[in-house]
Backbone atoms as SQL, in Angstrom:
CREATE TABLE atoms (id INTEGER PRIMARY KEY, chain TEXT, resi INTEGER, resn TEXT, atom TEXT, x REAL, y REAL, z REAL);
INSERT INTO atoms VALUES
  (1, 'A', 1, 'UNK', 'N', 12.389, 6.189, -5.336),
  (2, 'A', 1, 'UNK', 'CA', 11.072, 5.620, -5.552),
  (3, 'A', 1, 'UNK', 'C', 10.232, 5.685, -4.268),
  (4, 'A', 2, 'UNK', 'N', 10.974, 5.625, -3.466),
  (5, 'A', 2, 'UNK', 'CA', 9.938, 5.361, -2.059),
  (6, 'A', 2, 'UNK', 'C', 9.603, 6.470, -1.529),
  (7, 'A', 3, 'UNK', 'N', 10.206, 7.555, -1.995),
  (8, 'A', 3, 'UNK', 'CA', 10.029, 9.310, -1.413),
  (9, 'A', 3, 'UNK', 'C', 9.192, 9.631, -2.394),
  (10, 'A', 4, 'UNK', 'N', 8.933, 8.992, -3.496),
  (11, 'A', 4, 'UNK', 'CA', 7.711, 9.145, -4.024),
  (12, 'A', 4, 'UNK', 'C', 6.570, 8.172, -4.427),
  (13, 'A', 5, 'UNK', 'N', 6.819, 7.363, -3.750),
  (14, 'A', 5, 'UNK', 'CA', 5.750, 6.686, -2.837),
  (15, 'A', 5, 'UNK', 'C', 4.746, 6.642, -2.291),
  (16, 'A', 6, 'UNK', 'N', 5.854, 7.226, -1.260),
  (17, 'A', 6, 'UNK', 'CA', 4.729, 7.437, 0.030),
  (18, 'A', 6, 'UNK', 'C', 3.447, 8.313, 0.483),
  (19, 'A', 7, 'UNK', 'N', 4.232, 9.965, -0.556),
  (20, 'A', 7, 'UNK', 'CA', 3.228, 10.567, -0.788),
  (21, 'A', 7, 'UNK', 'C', 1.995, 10.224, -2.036),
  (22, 'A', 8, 'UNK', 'N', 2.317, 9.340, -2.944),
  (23, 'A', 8, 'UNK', 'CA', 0.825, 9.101, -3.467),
  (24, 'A', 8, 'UNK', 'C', 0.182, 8.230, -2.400),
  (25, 'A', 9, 'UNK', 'N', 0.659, 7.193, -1.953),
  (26, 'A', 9, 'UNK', 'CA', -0.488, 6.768, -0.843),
  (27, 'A', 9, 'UNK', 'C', -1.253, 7.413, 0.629),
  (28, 'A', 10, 'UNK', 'N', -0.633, 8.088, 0.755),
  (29, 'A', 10, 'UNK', 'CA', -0.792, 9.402, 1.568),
  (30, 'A', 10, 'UNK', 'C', -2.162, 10.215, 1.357),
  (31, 'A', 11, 'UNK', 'N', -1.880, 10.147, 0.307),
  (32, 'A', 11, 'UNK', 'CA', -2.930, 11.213, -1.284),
  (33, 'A', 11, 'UNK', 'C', -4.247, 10.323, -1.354),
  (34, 'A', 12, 'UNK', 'N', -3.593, 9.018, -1.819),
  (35, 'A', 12, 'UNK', 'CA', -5.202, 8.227, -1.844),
  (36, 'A', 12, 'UNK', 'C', -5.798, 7.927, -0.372),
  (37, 'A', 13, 'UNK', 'N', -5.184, 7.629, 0.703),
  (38, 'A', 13, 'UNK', 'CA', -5.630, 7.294, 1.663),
  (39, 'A', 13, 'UNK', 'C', -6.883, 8.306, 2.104),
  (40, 'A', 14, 'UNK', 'N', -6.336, 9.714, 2.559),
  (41, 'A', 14, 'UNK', 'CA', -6.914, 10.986, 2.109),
  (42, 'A', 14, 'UNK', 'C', -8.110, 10.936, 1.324),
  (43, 'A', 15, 'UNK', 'N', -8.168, 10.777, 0.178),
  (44, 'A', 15, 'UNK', 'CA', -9.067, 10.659, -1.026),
  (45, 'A', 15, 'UNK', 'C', -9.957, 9.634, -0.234),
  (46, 'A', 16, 'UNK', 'N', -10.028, 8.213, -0.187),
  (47, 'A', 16, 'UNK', 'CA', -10.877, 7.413, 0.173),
  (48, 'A', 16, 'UNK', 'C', -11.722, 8.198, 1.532),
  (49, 'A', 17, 'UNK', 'N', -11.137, 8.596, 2.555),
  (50, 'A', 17, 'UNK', 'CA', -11.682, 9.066, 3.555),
  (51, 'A', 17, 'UNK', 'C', -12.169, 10.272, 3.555),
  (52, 'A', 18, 'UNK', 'N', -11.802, 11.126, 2.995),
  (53, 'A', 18, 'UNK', 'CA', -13.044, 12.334, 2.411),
  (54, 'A', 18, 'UNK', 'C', -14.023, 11.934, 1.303),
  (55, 'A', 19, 'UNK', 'N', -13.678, 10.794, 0.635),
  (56, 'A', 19, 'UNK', 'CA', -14.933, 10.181, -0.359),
  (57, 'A', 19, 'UNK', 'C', -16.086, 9.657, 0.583),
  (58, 'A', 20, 'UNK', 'N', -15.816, 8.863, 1.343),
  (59, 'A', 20, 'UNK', 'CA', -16.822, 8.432, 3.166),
  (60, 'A', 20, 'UNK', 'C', -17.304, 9.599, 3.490),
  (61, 'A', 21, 'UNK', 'N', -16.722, 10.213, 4.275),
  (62, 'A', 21, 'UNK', 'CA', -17.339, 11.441, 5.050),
  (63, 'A', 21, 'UNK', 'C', -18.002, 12.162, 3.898),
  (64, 'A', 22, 'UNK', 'N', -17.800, 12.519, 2.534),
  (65, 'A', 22, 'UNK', 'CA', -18.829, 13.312, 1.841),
  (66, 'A', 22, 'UNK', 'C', -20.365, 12.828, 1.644),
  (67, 'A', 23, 'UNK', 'N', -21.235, 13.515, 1.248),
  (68, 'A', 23, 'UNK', 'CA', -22.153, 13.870, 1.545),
  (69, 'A', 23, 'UNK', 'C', -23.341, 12.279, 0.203),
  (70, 'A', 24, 'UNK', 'N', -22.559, 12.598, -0.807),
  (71, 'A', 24, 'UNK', 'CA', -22.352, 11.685, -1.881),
  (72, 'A', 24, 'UNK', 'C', -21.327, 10.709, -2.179),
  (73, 'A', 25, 'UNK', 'N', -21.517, 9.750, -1.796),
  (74, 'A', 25, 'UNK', 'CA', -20.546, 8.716, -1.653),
  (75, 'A', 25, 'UNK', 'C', -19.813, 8.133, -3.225),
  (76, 'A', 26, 'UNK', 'N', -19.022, 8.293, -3.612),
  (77, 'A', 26, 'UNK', 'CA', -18.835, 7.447, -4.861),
  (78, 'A', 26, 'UNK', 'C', -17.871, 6.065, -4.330),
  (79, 'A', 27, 'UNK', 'N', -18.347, 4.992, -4.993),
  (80, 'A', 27, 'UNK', 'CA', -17.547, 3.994, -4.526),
  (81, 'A', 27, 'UNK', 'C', -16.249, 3.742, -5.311),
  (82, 'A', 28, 'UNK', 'N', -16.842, 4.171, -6.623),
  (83, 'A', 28, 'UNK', 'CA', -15.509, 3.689, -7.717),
  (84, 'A', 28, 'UNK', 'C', -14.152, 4.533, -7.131),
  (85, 'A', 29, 'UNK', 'N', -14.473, 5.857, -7.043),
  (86, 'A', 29, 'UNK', 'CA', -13.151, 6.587, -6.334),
  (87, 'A', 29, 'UNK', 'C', -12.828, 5.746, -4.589),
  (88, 'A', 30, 'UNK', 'N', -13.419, 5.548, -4.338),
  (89, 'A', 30, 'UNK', 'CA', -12.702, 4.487, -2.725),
  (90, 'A', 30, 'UNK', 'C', -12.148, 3.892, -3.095),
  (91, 'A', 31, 'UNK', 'N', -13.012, 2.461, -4.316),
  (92, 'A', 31, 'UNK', 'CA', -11.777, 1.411, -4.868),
  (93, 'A', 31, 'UNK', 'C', -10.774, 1.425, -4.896),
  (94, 'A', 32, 'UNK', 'N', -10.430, 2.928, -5.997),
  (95, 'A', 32, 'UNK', 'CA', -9.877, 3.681, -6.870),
  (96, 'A', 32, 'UNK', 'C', -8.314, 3.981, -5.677),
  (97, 'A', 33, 'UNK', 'N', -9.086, 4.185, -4.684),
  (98, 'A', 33, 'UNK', 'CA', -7.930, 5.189, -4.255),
  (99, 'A', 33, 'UNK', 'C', -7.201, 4.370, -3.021),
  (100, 'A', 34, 'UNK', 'N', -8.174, 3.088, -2.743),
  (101, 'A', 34, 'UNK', 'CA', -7.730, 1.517, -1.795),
  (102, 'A', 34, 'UNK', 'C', -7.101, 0.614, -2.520),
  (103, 'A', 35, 'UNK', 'N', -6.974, 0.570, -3.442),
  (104, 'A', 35, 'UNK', 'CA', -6.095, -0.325, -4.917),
  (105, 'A', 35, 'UNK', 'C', -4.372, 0.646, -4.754),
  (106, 'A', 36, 'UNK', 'N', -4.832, 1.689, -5.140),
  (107, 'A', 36, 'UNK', 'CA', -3.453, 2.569, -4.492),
  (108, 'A', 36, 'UNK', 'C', -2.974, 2.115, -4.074),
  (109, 'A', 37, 'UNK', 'N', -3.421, 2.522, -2.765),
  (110, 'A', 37, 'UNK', 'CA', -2.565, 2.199, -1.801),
  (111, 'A', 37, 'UNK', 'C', -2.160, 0.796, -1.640),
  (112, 'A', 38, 'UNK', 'N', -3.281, -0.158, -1.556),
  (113, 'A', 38, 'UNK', 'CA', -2.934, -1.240, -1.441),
  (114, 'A', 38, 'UNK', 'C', -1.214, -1.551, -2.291),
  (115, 'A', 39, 'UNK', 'N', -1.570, -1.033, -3.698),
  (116, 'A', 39, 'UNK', 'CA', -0.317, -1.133, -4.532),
  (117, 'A', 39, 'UNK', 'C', 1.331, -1.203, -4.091),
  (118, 'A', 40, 'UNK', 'N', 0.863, 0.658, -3.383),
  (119, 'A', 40, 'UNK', 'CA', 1.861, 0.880, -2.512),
  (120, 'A', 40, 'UNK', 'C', 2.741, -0.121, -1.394),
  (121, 'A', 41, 'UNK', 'N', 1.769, -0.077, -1.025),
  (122, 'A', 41, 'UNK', 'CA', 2.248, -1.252, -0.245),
  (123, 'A', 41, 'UNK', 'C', 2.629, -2.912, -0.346),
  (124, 'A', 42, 'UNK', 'N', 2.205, -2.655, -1.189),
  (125, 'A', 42, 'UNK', 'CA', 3.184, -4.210, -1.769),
  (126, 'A', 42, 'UNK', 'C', 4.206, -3.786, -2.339),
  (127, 'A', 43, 'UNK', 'N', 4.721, -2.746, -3.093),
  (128, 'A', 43, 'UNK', 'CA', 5.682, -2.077, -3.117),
  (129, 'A', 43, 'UNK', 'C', 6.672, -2.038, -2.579),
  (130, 'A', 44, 'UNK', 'N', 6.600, -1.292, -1.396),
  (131, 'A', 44, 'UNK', 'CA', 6.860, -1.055, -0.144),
  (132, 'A', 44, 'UNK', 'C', 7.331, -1.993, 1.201),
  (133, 'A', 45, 'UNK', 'N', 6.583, -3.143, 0.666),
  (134, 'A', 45, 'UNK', 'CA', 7.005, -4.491, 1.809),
  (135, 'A', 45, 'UNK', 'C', 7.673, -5.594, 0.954),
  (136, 'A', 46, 'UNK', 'N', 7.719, -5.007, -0.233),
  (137, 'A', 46, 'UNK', 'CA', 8.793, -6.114, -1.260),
  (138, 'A', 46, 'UNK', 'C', 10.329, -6.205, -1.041),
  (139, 'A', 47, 'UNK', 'N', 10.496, -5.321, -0.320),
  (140, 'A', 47, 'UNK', 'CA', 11.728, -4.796, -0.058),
  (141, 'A', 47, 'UNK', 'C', 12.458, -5.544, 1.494),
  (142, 'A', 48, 'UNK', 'N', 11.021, -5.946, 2.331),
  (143, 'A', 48, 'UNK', 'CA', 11.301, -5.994, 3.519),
  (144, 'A', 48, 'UNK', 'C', 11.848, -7.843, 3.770),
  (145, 'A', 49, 'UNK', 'N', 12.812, -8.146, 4.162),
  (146, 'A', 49, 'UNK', 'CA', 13.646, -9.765, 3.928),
  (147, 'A', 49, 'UNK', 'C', 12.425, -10.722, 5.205),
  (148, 'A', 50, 'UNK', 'N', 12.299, -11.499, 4.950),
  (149, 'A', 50, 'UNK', 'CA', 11.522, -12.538, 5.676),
  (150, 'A', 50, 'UNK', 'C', 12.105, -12.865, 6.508),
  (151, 'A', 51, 'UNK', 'N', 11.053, -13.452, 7.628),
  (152, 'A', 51, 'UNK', 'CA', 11.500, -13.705, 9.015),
  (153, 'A', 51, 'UNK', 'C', 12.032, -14.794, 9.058),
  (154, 'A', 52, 'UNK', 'N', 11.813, -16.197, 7.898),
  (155, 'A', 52, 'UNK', 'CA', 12.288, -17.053, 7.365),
  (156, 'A', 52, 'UNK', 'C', 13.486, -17.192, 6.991),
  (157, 'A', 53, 'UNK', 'N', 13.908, -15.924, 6.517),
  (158, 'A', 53, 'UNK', 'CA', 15.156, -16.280, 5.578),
  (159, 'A', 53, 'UNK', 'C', 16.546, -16.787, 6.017),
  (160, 'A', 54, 'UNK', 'N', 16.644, -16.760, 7.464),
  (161, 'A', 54, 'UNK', 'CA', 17.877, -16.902, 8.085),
  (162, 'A', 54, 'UNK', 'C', 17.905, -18.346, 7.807),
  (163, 'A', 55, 'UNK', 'N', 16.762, -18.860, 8.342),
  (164, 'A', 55, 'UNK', 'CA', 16.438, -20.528, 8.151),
  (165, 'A', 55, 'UNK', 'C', 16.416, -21.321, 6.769),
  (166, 'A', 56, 'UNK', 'N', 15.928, -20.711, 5.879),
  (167, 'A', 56, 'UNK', 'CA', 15.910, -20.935, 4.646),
  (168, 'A', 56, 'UNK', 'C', 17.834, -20.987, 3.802),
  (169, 'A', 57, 'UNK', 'N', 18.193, -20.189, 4.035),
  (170, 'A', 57, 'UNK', 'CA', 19.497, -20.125, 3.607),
  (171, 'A', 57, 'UNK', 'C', 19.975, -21.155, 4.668),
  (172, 'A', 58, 'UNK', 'N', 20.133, -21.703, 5.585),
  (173, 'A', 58, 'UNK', 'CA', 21.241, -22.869, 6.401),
  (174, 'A', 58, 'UNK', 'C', 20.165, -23.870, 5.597),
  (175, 'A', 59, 'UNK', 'N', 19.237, -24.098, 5.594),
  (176, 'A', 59, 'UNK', 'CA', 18.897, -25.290, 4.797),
  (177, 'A', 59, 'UNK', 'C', 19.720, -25.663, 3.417),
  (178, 'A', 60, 'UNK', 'N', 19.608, -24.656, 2.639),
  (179, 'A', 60, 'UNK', 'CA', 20.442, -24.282, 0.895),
  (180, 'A', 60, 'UNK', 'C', 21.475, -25.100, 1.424),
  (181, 'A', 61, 'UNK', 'N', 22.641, -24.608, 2.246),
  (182, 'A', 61, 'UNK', 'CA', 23.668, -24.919, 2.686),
  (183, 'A', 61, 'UNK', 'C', 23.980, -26.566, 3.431);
C-alpha cells in the first residue's frame, strides 16, 4: 500500500503546483489534488506509534 502511495501523492503534489504556475489557474483541481495528498498522509502517519505511548501503557498497568 505505501509503494503505492507515495507515488499518487507525488502525482498530486505535482498537479497542484503546475495548476499555480499555469497561466489559468483552476482552483477545484488544487483542492482536488491538496485533499490527496492531504489523504495520503494521514494514511501514512497512521501507522507512525505516539510519542505518548510508552507513558500511556505504564499507566494501563
Amino acid at each position: 500500500m505505501k509503494k503505492i502511495l507515495i507515488p499518487i501523492m507525488i502525482v498530486a503534489i505535482l498537479v497542484a503546483f503546475f495548476e499555480q504556475v499555469s497561466e489559468d489557474k483552476n482552483v477545484y483541481i488544487t483542492v482536488i489534488a491538496i485533499a490527496v495528498f492531504m489523504f495520503g498522509m494521514m494514511r501514512l502517519s497512521a501507522k507512525t506509534p505516539s510519542k505518548n505511548q510508552e507513558k500511556d501503557d505504564k499507566d494501563v498497568q
